[in-house]
C-alpha positions as CSV (number, residue, x, y, z in Angstrom):
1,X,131.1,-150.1,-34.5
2,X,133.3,-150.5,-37.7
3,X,134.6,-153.5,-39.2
4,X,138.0,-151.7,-38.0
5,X,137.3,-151.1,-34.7
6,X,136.3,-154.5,-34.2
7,X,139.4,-156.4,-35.6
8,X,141.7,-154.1,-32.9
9,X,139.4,-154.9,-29.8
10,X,141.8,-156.7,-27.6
11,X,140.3,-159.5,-25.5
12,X,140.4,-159.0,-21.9
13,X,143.1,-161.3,-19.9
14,X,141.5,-164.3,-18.2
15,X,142.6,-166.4,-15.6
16,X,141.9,-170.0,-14.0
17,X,143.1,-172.2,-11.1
18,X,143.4,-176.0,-10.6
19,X,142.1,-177.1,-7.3
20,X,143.4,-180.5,-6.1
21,X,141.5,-181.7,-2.6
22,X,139.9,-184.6,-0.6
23,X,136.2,-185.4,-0.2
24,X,136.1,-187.3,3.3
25,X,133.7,-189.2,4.4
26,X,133.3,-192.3,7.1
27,X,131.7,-195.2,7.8
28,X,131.1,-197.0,11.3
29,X,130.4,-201.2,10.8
30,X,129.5,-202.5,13.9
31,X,129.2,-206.6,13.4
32,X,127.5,-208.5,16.5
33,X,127.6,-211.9,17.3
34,X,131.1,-212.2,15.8
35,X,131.5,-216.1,17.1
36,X,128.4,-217.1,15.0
37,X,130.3,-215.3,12.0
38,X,133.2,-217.9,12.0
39,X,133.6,-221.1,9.7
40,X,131.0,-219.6,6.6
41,X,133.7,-220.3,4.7
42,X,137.1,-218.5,3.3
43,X,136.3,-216.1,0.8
44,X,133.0,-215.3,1.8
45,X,131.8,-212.0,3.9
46,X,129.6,-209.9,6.1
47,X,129.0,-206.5,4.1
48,X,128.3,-202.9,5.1
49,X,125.3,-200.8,4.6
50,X,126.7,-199.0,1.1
51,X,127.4,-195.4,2.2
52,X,128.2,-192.6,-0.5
53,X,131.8,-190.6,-0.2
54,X,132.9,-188.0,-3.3
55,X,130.2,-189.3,-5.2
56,X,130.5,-192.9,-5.2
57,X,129.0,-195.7,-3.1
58,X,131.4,-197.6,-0.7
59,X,131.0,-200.9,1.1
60,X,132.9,-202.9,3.8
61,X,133.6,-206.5,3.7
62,X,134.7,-208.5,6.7
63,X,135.6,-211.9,5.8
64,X,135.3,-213.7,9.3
65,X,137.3,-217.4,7.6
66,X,139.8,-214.9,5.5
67,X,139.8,-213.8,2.0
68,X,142.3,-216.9,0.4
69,X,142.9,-220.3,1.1
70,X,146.4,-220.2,1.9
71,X,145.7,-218.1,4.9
72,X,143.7,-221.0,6.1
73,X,141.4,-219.0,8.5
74,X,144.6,-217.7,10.1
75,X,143.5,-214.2,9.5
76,X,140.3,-212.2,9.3
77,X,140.1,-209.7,6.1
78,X,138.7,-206.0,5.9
79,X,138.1,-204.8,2.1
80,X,136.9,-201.9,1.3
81,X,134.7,-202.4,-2.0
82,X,133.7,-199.7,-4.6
83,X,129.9,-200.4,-5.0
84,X,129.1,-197.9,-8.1
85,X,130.8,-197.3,-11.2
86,X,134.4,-195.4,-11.7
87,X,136.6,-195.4,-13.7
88,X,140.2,-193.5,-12.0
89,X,139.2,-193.3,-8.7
90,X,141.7,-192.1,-6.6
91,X,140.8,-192.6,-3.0
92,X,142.9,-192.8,0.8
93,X,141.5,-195.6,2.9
94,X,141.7,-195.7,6.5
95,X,140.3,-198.6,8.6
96,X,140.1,-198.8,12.4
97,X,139.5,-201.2,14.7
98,X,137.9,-199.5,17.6
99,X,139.5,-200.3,21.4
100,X,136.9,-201.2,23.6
101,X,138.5,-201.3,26.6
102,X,138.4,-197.2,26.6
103,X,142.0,-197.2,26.9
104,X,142.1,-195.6,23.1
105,X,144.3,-198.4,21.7
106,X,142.8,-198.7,18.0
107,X,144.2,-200.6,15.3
108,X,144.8,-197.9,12.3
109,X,145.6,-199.4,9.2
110,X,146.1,-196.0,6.3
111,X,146.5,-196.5,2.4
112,X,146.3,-194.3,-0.4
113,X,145.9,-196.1,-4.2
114,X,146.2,-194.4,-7.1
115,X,143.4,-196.0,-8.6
116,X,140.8,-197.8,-8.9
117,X,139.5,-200.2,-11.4
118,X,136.4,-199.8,-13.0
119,X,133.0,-201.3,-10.2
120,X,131.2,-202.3,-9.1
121,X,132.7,-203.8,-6.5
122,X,136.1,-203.7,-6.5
123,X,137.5,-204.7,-3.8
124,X,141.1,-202.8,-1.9
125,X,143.0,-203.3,1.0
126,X,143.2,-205.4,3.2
127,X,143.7,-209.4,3.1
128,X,145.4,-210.1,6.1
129,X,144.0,-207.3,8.5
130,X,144.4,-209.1,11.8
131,X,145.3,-212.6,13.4
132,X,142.5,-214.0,14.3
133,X,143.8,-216.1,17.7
134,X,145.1,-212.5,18.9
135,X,141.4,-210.3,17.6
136,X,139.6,-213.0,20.0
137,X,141.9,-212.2,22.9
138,X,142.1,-208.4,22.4
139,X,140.0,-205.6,23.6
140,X,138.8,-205.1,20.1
141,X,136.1,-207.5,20.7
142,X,133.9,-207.0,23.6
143,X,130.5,-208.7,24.1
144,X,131.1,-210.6,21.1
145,X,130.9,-207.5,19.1
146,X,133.5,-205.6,16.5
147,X,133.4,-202.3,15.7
148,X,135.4,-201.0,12.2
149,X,135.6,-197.8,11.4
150,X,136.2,-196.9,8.1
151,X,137.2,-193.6,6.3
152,X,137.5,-193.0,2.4
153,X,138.9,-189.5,1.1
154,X,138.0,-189.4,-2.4
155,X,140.5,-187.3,-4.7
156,X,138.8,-184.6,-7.0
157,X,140.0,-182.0,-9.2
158,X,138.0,-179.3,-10.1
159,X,139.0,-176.2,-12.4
160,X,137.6,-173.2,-11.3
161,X,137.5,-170.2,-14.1
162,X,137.5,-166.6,-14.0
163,X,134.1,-165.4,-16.2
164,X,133.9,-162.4,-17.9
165,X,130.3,-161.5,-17.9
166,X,130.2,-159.3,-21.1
167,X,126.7,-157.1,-21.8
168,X,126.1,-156.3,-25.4
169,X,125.3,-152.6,-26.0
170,X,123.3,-152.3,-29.5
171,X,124.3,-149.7,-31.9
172,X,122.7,-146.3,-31.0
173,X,119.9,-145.6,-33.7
174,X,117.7,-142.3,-32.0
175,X,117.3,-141.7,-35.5
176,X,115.0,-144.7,-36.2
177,X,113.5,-144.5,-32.7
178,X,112.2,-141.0,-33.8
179,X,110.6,-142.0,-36.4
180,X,108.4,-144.5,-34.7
181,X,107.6,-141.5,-32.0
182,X,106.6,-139.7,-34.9
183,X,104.3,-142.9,-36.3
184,X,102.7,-144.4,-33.3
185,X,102.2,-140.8,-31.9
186,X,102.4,-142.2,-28.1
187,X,102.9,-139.7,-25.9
188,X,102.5,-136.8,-28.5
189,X,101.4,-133.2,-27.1
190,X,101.2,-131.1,-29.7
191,X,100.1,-131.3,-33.4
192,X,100.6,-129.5,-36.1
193,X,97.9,-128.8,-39.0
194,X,99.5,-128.1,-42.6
195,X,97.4,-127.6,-45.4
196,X,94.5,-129.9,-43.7
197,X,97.1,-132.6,-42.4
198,X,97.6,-133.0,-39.1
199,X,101.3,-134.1,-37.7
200,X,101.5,-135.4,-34.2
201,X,105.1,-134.0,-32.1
202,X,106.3,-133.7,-28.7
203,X,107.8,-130.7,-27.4
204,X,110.4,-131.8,-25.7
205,X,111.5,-133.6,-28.8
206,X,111.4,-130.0,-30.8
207,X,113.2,-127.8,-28.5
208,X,116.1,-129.8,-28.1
209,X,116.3,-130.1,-32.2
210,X,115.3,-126.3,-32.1
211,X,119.0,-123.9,-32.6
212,X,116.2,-121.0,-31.0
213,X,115.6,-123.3,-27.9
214,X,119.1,-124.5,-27.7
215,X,120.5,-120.5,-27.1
216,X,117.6,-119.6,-25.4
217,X,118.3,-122.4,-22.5
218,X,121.8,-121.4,-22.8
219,X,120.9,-117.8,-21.5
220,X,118.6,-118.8,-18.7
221,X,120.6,-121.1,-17.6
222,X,123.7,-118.7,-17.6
223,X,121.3,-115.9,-16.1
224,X,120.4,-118.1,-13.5
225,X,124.4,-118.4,-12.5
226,X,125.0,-114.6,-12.7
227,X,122.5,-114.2,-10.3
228,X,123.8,-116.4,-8.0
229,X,127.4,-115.7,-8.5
230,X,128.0,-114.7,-5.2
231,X,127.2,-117.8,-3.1
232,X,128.7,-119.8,-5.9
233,X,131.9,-118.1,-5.1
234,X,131.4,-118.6,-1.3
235,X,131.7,-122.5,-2.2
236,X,134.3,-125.1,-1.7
237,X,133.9,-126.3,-5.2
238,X,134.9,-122.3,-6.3
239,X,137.7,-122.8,-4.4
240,X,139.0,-126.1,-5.8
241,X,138.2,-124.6,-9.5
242,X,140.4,-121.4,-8.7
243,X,143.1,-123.4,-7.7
244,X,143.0,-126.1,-10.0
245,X,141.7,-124.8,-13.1
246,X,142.1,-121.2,-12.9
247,X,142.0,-120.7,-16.6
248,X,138.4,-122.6,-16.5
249,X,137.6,-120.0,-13.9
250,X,138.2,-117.2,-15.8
251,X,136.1,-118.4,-18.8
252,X,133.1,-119.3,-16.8
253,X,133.2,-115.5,-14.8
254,X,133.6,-114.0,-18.5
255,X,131.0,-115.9,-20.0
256,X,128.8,-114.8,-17.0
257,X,129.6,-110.9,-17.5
258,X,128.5,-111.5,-20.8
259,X,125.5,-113.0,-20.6
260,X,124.3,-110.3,-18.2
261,X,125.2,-108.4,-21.0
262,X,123.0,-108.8,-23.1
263,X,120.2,-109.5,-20.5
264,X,120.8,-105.9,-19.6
265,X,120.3,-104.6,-23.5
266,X,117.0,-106.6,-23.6
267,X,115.7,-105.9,-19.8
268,X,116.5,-102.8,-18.6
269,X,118.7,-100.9,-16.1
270,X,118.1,-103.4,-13.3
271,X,120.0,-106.2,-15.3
272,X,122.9,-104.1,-16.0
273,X,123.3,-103.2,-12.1
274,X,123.8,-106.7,-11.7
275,X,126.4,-106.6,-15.3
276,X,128.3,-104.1,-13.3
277,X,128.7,-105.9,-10.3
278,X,130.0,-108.9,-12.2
279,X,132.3,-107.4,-13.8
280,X,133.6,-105.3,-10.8
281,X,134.2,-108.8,-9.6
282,X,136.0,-109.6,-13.0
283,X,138.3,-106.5,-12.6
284,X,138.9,-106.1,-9.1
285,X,138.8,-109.7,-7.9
286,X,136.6,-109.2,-5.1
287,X,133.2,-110.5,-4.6
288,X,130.0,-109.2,-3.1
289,X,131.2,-110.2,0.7
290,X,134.6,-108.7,0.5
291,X,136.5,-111.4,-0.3
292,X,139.7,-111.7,-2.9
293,X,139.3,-113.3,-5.9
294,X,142.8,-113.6,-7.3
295,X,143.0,-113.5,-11.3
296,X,145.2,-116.1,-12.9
297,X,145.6,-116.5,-16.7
């Protein structure tokens, strides 16, 4: 390829996609023997099992005594803490504090932050989850057991990219492939002996190089079609070539008549039978069944 030909190569068109979605995930924290929780003290917590959502690890704290003093162990806290590192995590937390009377009553407490703050362990949502005078009096606890349920939907971004899978073709050089035929001699079948030096070849290679071999392929192979004109002409693909390319037509059926030709100078009367009936076609548009063969030009 030219230096040319390269420079006006235009680049096919690409394309690509941003893709914006939420990796859920969700977390059950079941904490028994809640009365022997109470009074550890504000600000400390019962934690989760760390459970992984979106490719970070997540925790619940339950702060039985509250998160801050001010609250005075009026109200439990529910965090929800980011155990592994991130930086711009953007996550929707949803906590729920399961009904246990059956009656399906949860407490669903939803919140979406646009980010988080570098972990580990940052802690979101939520200080004052629940008065704690009403949680011992509700149907959340039962048997002196809690159960939180917790999900985290972790918001990702991915770009997904059209790829153009290009092959490189190498420059065609049969030339130099010849030539290493010609030297390693693999495959060689015949070898010529000049003045005491032998020259390995292969035939194949020779006839189609040979102007000799070229014409004399030519004339079989167009012998072979005269021969079997007529069935060609009994095909569908006859029929779509006179009707389509009638000119093509023409030049095929002349360069038939001719070949038989000259297969009738070199072979005898036999081949210029055949000549004549070729012809008759050419002339009188028929063929060997009968059948009309109109002319066009």
């Amino acid at each position: 390829m030219s230096d040319d030909e390269k420079n006006t190569m235009v680049n096919s068109p690409t394309s690509s996609r941003s893709v914006t979605e939420t990796v859920n995930g969700s977390h059950r924290f079941v904490i028994q023997g809640y009365s022997l929780s109470k009074g550890i003290g504000i600000g400390k917590y019962i934690a989760s099992d760390d459970f992984t959502v979106g490719g970070f690890q997540w925790s619940i704290y339950f702060y039985p005594d509250g998160k801050n003093q001010e609250d005075n162990s009026t109200y439990v806290s529910v965090f929800i803490a980011l155990a592994s590192e991130g930086t711009d995590v953007r996550a929707l937390f949803e906590l729920t504090l399961v009904d246990q009377s059956g009656k399906g009553k949860h407490k669903v407490h939803s919140h979406f932050d646009r980010s988080l703050e570098s972990g580990p362990y940052t802690l979101k949502y939520r200080v004052r989850f629940y008065r704690r005078q009403m949680l011992e009096t509700s149907d959340y606890l039962k048997d002196d057991c809690l159960k939180i349920n917790c999900t985290v939907g972790v918001v990702v971004s991915a770009v997904d990219c059209s790829r153009l899978h290009t092959i490189q073709v190498p420059e065609s050089d049969i030339g130099s492939h010849f030539g290493m035929l010609l030297d390693n001699t693999e495959a060689a079948d015949v070898v010529f002996n000049v003045a005491g030096e032998k020259f390995h070849a292969h035939k194949l290679v020779l006839a189609a190089r040979s102007p000799r071999e070229l014409t004399l392929t030519l004339t079989l192979t167009m012998r072979f079609a005269s021969q079997n004109l007529a069935a060609v002409m009994r095909s569908d693909g006859f029929e779509y070539l006179k009707e389509e390319c009638p000119k093509l037509q023409s030049e095929i059926l002349k360069m038939v008549a001719g070949c038989e030709d000259e297969c009738s100078i070199g072979g005898g009367g036999g081949g210029g039978a055949k000549s004549r009936s070729v012809c008759g076609q050419l002339s009188d548009g028929g063929d060997a069944n009968g059948r009309r063969v109109r002319q066009r030009t």
